[in-house]
gemmi code that builds the backbone of each chain (N, CA, C; Angstrom):
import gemmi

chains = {
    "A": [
        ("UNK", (0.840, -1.203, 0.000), (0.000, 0.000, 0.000), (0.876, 1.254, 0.000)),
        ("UNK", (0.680, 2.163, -1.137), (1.122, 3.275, -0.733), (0.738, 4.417, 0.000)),
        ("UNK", (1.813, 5.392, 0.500), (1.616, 6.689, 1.354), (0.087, 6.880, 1.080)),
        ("UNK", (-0.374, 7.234, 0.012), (-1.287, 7.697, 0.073), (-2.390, 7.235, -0.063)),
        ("UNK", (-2.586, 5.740, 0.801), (-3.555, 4.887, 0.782), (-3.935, 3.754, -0.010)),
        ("UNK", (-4.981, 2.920, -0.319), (-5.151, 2.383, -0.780), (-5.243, 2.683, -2.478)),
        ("UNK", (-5.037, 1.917, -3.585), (-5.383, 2.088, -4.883), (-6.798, 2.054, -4.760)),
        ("UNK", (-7.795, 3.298, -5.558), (-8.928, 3.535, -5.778), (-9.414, 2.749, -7.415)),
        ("UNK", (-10.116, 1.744, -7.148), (-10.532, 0.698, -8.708), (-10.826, 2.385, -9.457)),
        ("UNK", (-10.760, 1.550, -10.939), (-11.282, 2.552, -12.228), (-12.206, 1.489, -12.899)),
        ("UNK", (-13.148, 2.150, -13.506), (-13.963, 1.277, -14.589), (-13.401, 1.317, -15.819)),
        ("UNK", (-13.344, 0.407, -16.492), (-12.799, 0.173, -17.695), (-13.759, -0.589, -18.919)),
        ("UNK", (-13.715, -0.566, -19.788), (-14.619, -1.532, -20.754), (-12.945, -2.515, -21.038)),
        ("UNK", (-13.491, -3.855, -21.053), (-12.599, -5.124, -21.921), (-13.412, -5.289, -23.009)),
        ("UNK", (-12.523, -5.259, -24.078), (-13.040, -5.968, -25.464), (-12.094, -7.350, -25.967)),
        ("UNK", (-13.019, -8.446, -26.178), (-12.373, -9.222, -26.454), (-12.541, -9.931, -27.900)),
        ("UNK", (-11.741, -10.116, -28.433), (-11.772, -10.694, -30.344), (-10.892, -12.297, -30.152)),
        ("UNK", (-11.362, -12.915, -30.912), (-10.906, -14.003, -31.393), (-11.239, -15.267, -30.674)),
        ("UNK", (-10.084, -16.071, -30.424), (-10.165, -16.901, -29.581), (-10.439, -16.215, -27.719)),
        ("UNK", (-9.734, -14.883, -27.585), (-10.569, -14.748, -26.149), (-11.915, -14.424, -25.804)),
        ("UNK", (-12.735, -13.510, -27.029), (-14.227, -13.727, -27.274), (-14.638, -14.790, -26.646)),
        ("UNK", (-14.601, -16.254, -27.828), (-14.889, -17.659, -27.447), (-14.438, -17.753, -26.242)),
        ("UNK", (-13.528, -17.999, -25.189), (-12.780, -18.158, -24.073), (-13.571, -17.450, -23.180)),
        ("UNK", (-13.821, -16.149, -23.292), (-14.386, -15.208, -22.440), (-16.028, -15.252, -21.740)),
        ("UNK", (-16.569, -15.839, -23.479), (-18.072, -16.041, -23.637), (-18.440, -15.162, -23.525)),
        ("UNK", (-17.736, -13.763, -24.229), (-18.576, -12.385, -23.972), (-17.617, -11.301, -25.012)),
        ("UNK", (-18.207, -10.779, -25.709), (-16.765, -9.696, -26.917), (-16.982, -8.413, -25.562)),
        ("UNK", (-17.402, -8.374, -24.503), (-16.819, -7.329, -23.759), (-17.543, -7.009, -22.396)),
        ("UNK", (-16.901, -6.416, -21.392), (-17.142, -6.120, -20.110), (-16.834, -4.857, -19.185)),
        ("UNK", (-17.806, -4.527, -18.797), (-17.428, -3.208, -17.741), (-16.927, -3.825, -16.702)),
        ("UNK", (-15.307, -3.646, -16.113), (-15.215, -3.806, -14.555), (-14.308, -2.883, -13.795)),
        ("UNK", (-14.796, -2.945, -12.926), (-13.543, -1.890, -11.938), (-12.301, -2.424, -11.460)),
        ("UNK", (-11.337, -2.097, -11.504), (-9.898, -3.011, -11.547), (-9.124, -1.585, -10.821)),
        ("UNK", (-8.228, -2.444, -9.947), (-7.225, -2.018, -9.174), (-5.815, -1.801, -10.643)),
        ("UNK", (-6.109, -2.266, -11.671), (-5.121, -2.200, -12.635), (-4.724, -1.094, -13.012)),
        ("UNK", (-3.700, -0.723, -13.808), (-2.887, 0.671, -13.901), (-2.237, 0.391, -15.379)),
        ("UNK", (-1.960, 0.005, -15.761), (-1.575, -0.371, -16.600), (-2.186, -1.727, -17.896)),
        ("UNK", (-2.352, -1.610, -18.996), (-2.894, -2.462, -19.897), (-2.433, -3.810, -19.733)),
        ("UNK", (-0.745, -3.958, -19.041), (-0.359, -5.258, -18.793), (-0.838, -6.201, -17.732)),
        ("UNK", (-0.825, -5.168, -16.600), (-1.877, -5.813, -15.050), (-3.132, -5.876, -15.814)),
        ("UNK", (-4.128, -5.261, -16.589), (-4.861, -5.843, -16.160), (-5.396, -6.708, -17.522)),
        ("UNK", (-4.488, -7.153, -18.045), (-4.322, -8.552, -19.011), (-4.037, -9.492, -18.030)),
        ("UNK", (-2.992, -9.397, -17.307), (-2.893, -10.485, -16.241), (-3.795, -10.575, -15.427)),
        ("UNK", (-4.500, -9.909, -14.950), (-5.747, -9.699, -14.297), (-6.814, -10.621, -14.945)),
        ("UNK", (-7.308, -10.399, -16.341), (-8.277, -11.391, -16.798), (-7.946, -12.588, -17.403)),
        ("UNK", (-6.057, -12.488, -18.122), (-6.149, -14.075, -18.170), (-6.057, -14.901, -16.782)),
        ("UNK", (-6.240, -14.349, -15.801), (-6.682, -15.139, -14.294), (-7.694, -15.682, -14.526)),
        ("UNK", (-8.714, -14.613, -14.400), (-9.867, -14.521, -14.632), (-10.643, -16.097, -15.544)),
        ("UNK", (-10.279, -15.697, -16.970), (-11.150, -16.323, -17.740), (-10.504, -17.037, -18.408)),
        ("UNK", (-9.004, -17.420, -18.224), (-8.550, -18.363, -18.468), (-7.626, -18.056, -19.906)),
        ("UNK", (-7.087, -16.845, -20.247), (-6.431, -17.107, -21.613), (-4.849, -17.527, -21.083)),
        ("UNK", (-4.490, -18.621, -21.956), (-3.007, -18.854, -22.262), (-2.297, -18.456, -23.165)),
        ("UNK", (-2.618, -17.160, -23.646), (-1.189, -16.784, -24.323), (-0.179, -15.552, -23.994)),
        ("UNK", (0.653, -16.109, -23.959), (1.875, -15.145, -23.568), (1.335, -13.670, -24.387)),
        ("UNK", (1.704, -12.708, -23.258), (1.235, -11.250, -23.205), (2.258, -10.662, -24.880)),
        ("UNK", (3.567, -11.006, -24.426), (4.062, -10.678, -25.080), (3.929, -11.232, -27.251)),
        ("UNK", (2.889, -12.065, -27.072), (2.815, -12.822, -28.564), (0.817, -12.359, -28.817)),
        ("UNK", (0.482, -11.086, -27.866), (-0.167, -10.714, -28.172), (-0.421, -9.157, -28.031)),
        ("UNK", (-1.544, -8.854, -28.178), (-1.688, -7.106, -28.393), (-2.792, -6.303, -27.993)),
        ("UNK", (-2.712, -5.105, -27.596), (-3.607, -4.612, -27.189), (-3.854, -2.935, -27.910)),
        ("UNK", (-5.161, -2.695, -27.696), (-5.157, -1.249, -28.023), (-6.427, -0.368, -27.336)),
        ("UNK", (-5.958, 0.994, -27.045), (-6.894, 1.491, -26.169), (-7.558, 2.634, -26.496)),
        ("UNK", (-8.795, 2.549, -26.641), (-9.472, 3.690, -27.475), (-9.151, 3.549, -28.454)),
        ("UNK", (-9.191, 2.098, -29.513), (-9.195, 1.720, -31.028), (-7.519, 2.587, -31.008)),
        ("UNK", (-6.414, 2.201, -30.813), (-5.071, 2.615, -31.164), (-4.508, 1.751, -30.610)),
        ("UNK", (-3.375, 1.027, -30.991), (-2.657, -0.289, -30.894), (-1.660, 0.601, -29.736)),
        ("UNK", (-1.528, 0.111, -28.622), (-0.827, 0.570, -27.424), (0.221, -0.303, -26.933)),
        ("UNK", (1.578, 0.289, -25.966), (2.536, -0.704, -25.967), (1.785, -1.350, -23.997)),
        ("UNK", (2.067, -2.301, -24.552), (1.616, -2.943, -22.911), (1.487, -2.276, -21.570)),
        ("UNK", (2.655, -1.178, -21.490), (2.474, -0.073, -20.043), (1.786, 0.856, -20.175)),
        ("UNK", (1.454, 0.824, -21.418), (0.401, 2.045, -21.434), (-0.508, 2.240, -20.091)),
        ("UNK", (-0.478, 3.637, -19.144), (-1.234, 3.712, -18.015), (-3.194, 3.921, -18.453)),
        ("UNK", (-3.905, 3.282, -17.922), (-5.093, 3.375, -17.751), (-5.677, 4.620, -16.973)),
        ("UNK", (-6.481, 5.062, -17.756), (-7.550, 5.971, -17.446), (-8.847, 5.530, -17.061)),
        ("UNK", (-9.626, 6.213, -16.533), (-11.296, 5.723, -16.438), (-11.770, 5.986, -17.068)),
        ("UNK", (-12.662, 4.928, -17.438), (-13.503, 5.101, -18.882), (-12.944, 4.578, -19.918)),
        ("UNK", (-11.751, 4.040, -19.995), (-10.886, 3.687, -21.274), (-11.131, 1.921, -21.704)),
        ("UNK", (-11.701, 1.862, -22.890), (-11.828, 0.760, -23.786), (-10.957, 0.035, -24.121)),
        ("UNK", (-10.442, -1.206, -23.863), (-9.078, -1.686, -23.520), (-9.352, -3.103, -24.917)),
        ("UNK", (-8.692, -3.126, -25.799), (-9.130, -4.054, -26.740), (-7.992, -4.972, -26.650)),
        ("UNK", (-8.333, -6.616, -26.217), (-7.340, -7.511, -26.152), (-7.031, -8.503, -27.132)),
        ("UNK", (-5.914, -7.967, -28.082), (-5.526, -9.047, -29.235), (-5.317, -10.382, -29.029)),
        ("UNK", (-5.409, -11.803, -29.286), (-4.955, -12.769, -29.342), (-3.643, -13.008, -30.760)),
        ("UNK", (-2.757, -13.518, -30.441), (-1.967, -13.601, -31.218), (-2.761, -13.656, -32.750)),
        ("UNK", (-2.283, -12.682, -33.654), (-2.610, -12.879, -35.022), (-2.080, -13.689, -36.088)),
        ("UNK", (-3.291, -13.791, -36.952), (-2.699, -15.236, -37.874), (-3.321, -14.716, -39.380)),
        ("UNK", (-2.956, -13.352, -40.075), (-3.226, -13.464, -41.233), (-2.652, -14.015, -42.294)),
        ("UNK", (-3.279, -14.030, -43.712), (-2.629, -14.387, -44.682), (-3.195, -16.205, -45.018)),
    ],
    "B": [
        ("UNK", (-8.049, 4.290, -50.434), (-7.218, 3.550, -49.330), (-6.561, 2.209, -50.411)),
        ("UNK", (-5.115, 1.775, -49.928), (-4.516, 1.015, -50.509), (-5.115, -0.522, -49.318)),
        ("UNK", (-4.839, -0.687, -48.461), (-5.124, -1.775, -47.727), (-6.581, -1.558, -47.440)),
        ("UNK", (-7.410, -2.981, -47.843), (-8.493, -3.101, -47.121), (-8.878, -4.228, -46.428)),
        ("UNK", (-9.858, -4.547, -45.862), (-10.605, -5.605, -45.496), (-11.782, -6.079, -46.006)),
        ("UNK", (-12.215, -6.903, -46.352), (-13.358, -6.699, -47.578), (-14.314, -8.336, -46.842)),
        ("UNK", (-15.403, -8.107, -47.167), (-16.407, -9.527, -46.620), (-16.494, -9.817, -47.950)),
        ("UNK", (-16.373, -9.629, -49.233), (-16.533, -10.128, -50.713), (-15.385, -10.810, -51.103)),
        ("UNK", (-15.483, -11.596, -52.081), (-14.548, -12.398, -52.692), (-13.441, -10.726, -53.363)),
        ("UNK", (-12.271, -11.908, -53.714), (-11.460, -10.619, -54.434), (-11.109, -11.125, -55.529)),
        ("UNK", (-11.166, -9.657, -55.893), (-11.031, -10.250, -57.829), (-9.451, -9.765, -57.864)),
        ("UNK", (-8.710, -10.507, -58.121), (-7.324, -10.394, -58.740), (-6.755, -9.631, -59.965)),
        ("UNK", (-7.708, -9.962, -60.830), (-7.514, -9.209, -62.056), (-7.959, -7.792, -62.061)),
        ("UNK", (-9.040, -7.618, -61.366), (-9.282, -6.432, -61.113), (-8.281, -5.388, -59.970)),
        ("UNK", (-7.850, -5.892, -59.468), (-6.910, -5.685, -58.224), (-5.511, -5.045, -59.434)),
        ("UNK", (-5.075, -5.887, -59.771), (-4.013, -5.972, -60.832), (-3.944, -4.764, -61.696)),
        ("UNK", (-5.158, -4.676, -62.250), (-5.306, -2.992, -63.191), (-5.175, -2.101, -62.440)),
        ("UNK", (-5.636, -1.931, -61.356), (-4.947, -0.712, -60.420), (-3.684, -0.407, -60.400)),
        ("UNK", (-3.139, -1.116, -60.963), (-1.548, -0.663, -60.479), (-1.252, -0.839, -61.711)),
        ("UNK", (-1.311, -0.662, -62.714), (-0.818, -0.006, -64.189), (-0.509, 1.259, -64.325)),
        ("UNK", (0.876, 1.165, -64.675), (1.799, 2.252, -64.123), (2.202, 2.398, -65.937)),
        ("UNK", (2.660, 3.502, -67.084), (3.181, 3.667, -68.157), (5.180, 3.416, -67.475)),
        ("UNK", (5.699, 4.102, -66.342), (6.267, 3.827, -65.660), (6.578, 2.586, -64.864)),
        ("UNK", (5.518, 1.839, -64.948), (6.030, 0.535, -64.192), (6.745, -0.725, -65.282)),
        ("UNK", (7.623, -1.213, -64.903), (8.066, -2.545, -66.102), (8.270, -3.699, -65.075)),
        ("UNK", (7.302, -3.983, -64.242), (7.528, -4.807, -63.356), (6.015, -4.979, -62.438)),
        ("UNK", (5.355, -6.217, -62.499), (4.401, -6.669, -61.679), (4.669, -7.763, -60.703)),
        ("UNK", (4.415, -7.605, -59.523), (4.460, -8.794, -58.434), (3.371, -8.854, -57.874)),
        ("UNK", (2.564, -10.091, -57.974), (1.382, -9.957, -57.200), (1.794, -11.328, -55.888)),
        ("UNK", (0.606, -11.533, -54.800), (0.562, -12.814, -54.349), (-0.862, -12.834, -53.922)),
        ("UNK", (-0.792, -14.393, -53.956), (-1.993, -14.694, -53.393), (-1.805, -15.365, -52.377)),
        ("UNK", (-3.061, -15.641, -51.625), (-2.755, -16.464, -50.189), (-4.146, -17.237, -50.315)),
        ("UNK", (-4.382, -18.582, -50.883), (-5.121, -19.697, -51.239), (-5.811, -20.315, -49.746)),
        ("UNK", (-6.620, -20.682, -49.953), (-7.050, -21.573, -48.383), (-6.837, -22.695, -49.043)),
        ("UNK", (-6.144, -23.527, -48.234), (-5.321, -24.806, -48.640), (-6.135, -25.845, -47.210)),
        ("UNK", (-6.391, -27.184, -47.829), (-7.152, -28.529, -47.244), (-6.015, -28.768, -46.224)),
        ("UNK", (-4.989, -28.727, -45.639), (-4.318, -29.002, -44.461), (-3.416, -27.853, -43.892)),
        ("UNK", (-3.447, -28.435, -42.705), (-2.981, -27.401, -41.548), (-1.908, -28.658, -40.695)),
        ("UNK", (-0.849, -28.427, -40.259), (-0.113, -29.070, -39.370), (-1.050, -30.639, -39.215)),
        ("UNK", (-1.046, -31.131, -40.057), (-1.352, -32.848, -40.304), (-2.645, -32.908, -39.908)),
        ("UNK", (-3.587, -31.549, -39.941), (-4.995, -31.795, -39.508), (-5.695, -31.620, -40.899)),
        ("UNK", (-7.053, -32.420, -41.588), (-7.435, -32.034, -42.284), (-8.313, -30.654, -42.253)),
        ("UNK", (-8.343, -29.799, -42.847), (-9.097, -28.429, -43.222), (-10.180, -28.371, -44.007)),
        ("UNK", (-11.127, -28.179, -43.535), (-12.592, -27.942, -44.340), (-12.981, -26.482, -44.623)),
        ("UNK", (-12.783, -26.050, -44.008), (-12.868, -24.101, -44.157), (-12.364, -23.690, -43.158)),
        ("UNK", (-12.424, -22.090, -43.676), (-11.531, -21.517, -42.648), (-12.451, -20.116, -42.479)),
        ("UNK", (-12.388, -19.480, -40.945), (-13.192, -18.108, -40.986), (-12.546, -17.069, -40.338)),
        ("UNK", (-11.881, -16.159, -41.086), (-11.264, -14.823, -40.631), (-12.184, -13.733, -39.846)),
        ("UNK", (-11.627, -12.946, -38.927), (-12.290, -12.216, -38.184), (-10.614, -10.915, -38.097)),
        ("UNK", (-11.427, -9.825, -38.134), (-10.102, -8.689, -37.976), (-10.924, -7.254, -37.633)),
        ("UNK", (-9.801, -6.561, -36.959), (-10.734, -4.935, -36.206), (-10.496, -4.844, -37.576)),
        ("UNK", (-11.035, -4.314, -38.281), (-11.024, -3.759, -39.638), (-10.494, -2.309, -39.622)),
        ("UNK", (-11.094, -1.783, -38.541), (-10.672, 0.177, -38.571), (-9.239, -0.058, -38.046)),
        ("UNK", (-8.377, -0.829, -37.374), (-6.939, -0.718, -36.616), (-6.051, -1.698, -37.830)),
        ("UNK", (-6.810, -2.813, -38.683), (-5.898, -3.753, -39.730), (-5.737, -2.737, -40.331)),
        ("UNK", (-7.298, -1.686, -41.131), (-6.755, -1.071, -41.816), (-5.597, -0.006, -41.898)),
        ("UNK", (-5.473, 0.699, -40.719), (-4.791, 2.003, -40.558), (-3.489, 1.120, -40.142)),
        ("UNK", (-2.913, -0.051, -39.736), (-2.062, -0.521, -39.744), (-1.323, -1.330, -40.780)),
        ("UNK", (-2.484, -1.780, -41.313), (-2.035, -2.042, -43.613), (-1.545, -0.937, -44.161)),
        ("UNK", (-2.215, -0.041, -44.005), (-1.382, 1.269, -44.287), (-0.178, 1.816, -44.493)),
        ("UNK", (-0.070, 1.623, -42.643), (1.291, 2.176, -42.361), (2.476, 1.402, -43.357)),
        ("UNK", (2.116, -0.345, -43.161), (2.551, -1.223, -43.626), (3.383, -0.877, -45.544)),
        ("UNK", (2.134, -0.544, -45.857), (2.520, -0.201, -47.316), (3.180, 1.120, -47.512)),
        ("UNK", (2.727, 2.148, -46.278), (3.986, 3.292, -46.530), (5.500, 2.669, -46.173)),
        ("UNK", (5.466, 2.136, -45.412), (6.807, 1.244, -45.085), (7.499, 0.672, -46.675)),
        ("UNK", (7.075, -0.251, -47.013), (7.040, -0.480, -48.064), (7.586, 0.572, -49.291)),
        ("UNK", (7.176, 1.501, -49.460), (6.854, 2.653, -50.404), (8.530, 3.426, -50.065)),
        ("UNK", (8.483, 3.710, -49.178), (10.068, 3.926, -48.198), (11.177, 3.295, -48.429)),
        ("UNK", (10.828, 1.729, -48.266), (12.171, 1.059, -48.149), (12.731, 0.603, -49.410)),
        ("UNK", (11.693, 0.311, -50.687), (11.659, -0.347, -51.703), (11.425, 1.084, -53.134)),
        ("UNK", (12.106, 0.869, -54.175), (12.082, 1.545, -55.371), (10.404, 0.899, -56.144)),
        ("UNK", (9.830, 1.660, -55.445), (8.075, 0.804, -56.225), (7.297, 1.912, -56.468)),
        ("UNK", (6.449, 1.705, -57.330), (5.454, 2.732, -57.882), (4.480, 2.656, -56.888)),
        ("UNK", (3.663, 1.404, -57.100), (2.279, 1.467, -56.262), (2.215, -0.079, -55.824)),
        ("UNK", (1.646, 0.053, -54.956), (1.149, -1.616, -53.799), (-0.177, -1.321, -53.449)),
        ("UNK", (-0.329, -2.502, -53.176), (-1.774, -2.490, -52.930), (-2.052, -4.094, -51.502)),
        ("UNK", (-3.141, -3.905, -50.740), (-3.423, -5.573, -50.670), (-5.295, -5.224, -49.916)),
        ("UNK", (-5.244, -6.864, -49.867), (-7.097, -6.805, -49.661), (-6.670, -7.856, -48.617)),
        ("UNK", (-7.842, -7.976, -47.700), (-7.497, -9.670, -47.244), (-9.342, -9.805, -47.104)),
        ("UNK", (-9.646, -11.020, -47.166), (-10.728, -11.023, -47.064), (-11.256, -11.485, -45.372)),
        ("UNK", (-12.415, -11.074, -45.047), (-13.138, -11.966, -43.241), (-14.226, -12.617, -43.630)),
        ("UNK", (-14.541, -13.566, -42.544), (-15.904, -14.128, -43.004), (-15.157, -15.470, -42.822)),
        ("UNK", (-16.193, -16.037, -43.528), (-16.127, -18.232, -43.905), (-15.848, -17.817, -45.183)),
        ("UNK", (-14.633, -19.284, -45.606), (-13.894, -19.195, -47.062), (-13.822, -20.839, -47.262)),
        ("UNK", (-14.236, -21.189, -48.014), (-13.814, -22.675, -48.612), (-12.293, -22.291, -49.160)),
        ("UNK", (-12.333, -23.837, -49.116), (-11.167, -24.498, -49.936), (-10.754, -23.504, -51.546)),
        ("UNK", (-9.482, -23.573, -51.467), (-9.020, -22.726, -52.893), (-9.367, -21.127, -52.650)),
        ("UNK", (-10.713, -20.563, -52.175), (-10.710, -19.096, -51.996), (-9.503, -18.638, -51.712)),
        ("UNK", (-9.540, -16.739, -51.993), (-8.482, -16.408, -52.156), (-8.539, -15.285, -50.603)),
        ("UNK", (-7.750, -15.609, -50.187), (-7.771, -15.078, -48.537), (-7.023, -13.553, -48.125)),
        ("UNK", (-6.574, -13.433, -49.505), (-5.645, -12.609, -49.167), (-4.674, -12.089, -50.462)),
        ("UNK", (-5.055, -10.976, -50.792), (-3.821, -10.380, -52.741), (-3.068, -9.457, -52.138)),
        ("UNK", (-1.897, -9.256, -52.512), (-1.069, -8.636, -52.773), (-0.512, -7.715, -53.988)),
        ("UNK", (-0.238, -6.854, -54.015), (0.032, -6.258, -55.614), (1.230, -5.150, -55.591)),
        ("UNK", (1.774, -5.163, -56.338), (2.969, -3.989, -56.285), (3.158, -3.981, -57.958)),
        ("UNK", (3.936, -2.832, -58.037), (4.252, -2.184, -59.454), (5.669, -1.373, -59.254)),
        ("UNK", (7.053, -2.063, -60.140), (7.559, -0.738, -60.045), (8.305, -0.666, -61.406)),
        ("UNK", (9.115, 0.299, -61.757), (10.356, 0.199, -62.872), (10.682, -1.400, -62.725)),
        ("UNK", (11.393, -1.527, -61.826), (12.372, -3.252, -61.733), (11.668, -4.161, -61.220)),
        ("UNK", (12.260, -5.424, -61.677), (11.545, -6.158, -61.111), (12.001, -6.582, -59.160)),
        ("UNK", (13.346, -6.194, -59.063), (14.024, -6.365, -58.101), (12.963, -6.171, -56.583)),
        ("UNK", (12.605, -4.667, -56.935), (11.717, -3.898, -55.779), (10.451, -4.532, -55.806)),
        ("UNK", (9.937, -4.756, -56.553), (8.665, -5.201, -56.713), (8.589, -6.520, -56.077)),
        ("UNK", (9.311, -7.824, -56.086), (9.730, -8.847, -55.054), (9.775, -8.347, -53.881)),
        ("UNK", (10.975, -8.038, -54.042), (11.127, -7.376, -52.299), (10.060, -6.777, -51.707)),
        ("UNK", (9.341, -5.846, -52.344), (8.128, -5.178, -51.296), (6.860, -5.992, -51.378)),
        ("UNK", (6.551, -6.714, -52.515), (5.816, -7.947, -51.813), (5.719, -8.501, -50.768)),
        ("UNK", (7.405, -9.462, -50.660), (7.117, -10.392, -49.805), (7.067, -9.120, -48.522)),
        ("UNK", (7.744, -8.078, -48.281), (8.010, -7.575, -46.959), (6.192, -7.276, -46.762)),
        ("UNK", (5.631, -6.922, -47.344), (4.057, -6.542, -47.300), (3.513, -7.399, -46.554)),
        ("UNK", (3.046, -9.089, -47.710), (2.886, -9.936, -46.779), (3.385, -10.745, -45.247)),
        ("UNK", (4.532, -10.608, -45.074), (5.271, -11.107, -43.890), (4.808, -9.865, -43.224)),
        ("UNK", (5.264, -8.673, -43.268), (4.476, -7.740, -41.840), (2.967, -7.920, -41.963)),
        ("UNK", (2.306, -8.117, -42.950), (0.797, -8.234, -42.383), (0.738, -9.376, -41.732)),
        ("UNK", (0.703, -10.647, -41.837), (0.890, -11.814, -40.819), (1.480, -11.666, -39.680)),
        ("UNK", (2.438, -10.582, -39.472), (2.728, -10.123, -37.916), (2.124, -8.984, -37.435)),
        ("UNK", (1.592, -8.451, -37.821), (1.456, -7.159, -37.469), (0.031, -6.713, -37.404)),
        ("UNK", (-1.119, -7.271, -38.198), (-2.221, -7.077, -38.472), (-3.897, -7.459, -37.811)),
        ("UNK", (-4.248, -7.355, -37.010), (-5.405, -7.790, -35.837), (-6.272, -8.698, -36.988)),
        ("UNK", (-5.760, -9.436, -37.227), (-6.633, -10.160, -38.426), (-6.677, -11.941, -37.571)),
        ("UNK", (-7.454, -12.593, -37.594), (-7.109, -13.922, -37.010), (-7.735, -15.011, -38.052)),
        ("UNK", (-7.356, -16.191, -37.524), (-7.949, -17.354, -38.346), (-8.575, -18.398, -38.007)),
        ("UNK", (-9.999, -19.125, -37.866), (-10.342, -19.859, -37.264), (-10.521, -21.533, -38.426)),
        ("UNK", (-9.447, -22.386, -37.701), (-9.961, -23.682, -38.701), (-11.260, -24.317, -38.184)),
        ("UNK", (-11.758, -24.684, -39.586), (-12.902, -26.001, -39.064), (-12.488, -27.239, -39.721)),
        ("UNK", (-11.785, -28.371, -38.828), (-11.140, -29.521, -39.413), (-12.253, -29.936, -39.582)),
        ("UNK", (-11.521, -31.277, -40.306), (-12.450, -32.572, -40.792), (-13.285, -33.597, -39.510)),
        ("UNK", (-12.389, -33.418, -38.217), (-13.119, -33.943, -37.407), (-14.463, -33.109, -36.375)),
        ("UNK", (-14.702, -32.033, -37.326), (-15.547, -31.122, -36.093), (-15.297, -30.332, -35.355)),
        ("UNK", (-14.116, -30.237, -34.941), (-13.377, -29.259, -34.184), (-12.960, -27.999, -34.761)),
        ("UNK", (-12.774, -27.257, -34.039), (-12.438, -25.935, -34.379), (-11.259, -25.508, -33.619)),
        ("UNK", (-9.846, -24.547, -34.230), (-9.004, -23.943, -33.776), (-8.636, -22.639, -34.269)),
        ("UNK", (-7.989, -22.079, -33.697), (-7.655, -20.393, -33.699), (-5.912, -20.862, -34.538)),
        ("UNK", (-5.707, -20.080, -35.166), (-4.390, -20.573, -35.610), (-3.516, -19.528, -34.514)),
        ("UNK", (-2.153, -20.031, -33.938), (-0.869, -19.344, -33.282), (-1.713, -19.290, -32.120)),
        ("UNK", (-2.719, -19.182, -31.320), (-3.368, -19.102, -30.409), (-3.378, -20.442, -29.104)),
        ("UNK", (-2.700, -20.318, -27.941), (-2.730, -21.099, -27.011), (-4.139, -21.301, -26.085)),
        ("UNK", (-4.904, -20.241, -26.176), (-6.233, -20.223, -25.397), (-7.436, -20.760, -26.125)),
        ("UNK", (-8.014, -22.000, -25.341), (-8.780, -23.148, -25.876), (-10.421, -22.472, -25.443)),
        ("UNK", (-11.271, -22.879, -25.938), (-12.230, -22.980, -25.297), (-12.453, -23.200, -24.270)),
        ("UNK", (-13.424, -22.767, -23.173), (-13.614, -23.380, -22.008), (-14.547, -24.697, -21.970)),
        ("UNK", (-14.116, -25.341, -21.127), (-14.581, -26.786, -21.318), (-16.239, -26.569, -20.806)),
        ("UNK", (-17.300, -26.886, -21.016), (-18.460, -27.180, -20.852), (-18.976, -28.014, -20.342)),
    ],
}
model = gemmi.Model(1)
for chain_id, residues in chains.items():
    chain = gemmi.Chain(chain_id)
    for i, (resn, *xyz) in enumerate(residues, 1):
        res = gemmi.Residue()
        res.name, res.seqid = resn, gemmi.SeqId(i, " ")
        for name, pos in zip(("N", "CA", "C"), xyz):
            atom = gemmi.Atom()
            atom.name, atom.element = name, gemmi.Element(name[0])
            atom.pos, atom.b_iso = gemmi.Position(*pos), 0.0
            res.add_atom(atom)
        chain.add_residue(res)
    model.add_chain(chain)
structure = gemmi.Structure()
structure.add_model(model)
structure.setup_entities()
């Protein structure tokens, strides 16, 4: 805990595509998360709902813009979680 | 827009006249076929899903990259989403330049960064009923 108390949750929207959609059983969710960052709170829901793929062999973007993993979280911010891509 | 995402079949030939250049002496196209096997599983179809507004603006960038690194007139690519049988065409490529040299080269670099780079995914439906995500470790939840 820091000096200045406890972390206050933020609401966030999760969007989920692909295989974490299917996995999730939902393309998206409002929750309040102690998370700060796009990487906590990927680790946060592959707890959650079970995804196995390495953070790093996937992607995220926030407010529709492809973001690097530390990107810090705001409230209110739409957090879109890539599963590794497979075009072509 | 040079990169799109399209729910329609793609016409190749039509794709191809776009990039008729009086300046160009060099065509490279590719295609990307849906092919009956996958890692020793049989393949019955396949169904793409992609953010379309972030593939596209990231196809983009892709082909300015391209445009930069390579001596080329014009590029182009489509990929298609949706359910695709067997043989459909999943995916064109197109470039135009003076040589033929550049026109290779910014092909293949086109296709290889879109397969890394592009929110586009792939879902198989084998021969036994099952379904998989291609490069994807996260399974369904069991029921």
């Amino acid at each position: 805990m820091s000096a200045d108390g406890a972390r206050a949750g933020i609401t966030v929207t999760a969007r989920y595509f692909a295989a974490f959609r299917e996995r999730a059983g939902r393309d998206a969710e409002s929750l309040v998360t102690e998370s700060r960052t796009a990487a906590e709170l990927y680790a946060e829901l592959a707890r959650r709902h079970g995804f196995a793929d390495a953070m790093t062999r996937c992607k995220v973007a926030v407010n529709d813009e492809l973001a690097a993993w530390d990107v810090r979280l705001e409230a209110g911010d739409e957090v879109l979680f890539f599963p590794p891509v497979a075009g072509g | 827009m040079s990169f799109k995402i399209v729910s329609t079949p793609i016409d190749p030939d039509a794709l191809k006249r776009t990039l008729t250049a009086a300046a160009a002496g060099a065509c490279v196209t590719f295609e990307g076929w849906v092919r009956d096997h996958n890692e020793g599983e049989a393949v019955q179809a396949l169904e793409y899903e992609a953010h379309a507004a972030i593939a596209e603006r990231e196809g983009e960038k892709i082909l300015a990259e391209a445009r930069a690194r390579f001596a080329i007139d014009s590029a182009r690519c489509e990929h298609r989403v949706g359910k695709l049988a067997i043989g459909d065409c999943a995916v064109w490529v197109g470039v135009s330049s003076a040589h033929r040299g550049a026109a290779f080269d910014a092909c293949r670099y086109i296709i290889d960064e879109t397969k890394q780079r592009v929110p586009i995914w792939k879902k198989e439906h084998y021969a036994s009923g099952e379904t998989g995500w291609v490069n994807c470790a996260t399974k369904p939840a069991a029921r």
